[in-house]
Every structure is written in C-alpha cells, then in structure tokens.
C-alpha positions as CSV (number, residue, x, y, z in Angstrom):
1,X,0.0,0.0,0.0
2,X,1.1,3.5,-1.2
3,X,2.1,6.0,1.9
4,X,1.9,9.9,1.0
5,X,2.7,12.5,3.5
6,X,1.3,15.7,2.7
7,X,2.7,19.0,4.0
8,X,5.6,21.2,3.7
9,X,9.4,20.0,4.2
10,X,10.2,22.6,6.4
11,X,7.3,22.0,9.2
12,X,8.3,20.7,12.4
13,X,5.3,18.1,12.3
14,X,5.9,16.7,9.1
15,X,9.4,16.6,9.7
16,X,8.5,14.7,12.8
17,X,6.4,12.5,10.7
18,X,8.9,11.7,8.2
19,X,11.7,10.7,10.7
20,X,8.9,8.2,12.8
21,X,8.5,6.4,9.3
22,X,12.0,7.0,8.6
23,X,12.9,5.0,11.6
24,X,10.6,1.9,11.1
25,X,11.5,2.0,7.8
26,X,8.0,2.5,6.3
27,X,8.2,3.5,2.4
28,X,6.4,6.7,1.3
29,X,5.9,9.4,-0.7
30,X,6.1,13.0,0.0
31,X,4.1,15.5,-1.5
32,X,5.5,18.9,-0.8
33,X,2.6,21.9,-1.2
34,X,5.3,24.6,-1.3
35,X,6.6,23.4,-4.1
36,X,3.7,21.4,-5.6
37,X,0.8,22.6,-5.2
38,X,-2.6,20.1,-4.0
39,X,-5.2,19.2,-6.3
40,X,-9.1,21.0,-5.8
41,X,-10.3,17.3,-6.8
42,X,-7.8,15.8,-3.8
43,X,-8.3,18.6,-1.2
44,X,-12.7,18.9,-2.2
45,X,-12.3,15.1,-1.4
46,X,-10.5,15.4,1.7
47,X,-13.0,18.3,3.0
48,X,-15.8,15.4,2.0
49,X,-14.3,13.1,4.9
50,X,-12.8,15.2,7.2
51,X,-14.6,18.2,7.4
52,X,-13.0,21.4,6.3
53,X,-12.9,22.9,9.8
54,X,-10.2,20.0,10.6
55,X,-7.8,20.8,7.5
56,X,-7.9,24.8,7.8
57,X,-5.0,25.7,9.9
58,X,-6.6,29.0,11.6
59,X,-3.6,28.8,14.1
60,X,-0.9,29.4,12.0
61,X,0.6,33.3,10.7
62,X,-0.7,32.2,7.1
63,X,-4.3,32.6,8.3
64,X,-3.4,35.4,11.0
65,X,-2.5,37.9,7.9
66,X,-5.3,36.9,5.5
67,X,-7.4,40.2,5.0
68,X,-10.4,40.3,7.4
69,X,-12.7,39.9,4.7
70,X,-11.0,36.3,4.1
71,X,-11.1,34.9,7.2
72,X,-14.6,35.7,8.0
73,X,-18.0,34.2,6.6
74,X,-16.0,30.7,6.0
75,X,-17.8,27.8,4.5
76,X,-16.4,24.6,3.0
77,X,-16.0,26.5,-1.1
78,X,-14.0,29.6,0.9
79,X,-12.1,27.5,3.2
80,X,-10.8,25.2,0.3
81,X,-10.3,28.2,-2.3
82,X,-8.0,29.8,0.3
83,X,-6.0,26.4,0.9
84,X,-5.5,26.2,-3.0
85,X,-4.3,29.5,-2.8
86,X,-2.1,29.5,0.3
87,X,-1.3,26.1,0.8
88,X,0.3,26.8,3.9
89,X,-3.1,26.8,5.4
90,X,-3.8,23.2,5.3
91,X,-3.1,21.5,8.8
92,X,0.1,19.2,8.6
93,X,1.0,16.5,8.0
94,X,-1.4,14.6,5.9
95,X,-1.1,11.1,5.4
96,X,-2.9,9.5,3.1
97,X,-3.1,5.6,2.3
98,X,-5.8,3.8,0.6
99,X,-8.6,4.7,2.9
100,X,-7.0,6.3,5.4
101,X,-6.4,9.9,6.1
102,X,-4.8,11.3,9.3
103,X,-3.8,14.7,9.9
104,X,-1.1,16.1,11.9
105,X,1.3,13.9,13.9
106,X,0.7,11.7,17.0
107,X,3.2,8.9,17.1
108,X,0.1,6.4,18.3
109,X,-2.2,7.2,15.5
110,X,0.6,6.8,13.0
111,X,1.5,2.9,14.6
112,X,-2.5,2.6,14.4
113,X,-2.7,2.8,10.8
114,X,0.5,0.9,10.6
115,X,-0.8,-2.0,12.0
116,X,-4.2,-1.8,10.2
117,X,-2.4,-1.6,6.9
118,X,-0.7,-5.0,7.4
C-alpha cells in the first residue's frame, strides 16, 4: 500500500512524521505543497471526509494575515479556495493511504494505521 505524507518539508510536524516512518523503515511518498501545489479534486475530497474545519490551519501566521474579509464568513467552497491558494493553510501533515487519512502527527495514530495496513 502506497504511503503519501502531505505537507511542507520545512514544518516541524511533518518533519516529525517523516523521521517516525523514517525510523521503522515505512516507504512513502512525500508530496510537498510549497513546491507542488494540492489538487481542488484531492483537497474537495479530503474536506468530503474530514470536514473542512479539521484541515484549515486558523492557528498558524498564514491565516493570522489573510485580510479580514477572508477569514470571515467561512464555509467549505472559501475555506478550500483559500487552501488552494495559500497552501500553507492546510493542517500538517497529511497522510494519506488507501482509505486512510490522518492529519497532523501523534506517534500512536501513525502505529494505528501501521498496523491496520498489514
């Protein structure tokens, strides 16, 4: 089964991520939004089983100096046309196998979905 980790190489959480795979020597692939952009049909999809209050990162200094205007009045079309425009604003990491879709890092929920994948 295909691992992706989502996210941007620089982010303490995904490099967190990375390194726990790293270290149990778990193959994936890593999708870097920085440099890559995300996909409206992949992020619209995610929104569809996660909700798009879970991948909107409202804590981080992306969505601190959005314009007034932009962060208020969100719904699921604003909140994913603002992550397709500042990727930064999608909560990291996201990992992504077959069915299964975590987001951000906890070391247990990562073994979890190790163990269900086997």
């Amino acid at each position: 089964m295909t691992i992706t980790i989502y996210g941007i190489r620089n982010c303490d959480k995904v490099k967190k991520a990375r390194a726990w795979l790293d270290a149990r020597g778990v193959a994936y692939r890593f999708h870097d939004y920085k440099t890559a952009g995300i996909a409206r049909d992949r992020l619209d999809r995610w929104c569809g089983e996660l909700g798009w209050e879970t991948l909107l990162n409202r804590a981080g200094t992306t969505f601190r100096r959005l314009p007034d205007a932009d962060r208020q009045g969100l719904d699921a079309q604003k909140a994913i046309n603002l992550m397709l425009a500042h990727p930064s604003l999608i909560k990291r990491p996201v990992m992504e196998s077959g069915a299964q879709l975590l987001v951000g890092f906890k070391p247990e929920a990562y073994a979890d979905a190790m163990r269900a994948m086997r």
